[in-house]
Steps between C-alpha positions, in 0.01 A plus 500: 500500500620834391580836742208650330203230515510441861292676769609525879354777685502864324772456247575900590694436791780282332787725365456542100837301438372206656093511362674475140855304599703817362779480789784445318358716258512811767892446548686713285815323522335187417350670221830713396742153463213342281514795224892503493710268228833442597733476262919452506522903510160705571197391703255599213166586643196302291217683681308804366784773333419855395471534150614882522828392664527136510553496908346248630194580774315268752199567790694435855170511669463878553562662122685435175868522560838453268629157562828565478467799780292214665741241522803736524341654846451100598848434462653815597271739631470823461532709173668825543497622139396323237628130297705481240467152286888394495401235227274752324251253465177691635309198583767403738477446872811359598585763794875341459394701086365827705680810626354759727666827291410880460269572254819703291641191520289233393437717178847575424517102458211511303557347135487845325785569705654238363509621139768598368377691193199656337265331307631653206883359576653759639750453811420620766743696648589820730509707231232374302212494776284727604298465845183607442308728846334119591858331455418366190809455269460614133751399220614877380555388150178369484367831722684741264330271183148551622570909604628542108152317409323685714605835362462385160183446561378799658682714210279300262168596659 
């Protein structure tokens, strides 16, 4: 016979997780371990991800939270900052993967960081770069390209 089918008394007064048999559903951790893949290198969560970021995202029994923040704060508590994927796989939640880092840095080791020159091919180098107000960095062969283009156009108008 089933939680649901059977009738003892007012079925009000036993605790929600028991009417329906959801206890180990109502742990997080038990939940957490069951949504994570682990692999030779990164503990790839398989549970719901974002599909504007591709972090992964679970319900620990009070409101949606990142799993990788989730499991971090298990493993080593408290986040000062914010985490920086080491592995730079975002679905990730290896903490040994995770790195509690400034905000300046965790986007200086973003990829676009990483690049080495403009889209168009151009090195980028000291004297070649511009830092835009937002510390964006603009090619200035390519920026001097589109200013030409730009005036030529408004000279045609």
């Amino acid at each position: 016979m089933s939680a649901t089918t059977y009738i003892i008394g007012s079925m009000s007064s036993y605790p929600a997780r028991v009417r329906w048999g959801l206890e180990e559903k109502r742990d997080p951790s038990i939940r957490y371990w069951q949504k994570v893949d682990k692999t030779e290198s990164c503990w790839i969560w398989i549970g719901q991800i974002r599909k504007r970021d591709g972090y992964g995202y679970f319900w620990d029994g009070e409101k949606k939270v990142l799993a990788h923040r989730w499991g971090y704060q298990k493993a080593r508590g408290a986040i000062k900052n914010e985490l920086d994927h080491l592995c730079r796989v975002r679905a990730c939640v290896n903490p040994e993967h995770l790195e509690d880092v400034t905000h300046k840095v965790n986007v200086n080791r973003g990829a676009h960081c990483q690049k080495t020159h403009c889209p168009q091919g151009h090195e980028y180098t000291k004297s070649n770069t511009y830092i835009r107000s937002n510390n964006g960095r603009v090619c200035r062969k390519c920026r001097a390209i589109g200013e030409r283009a730009r005036k030529q156009r408004l000279r045609n108008v």
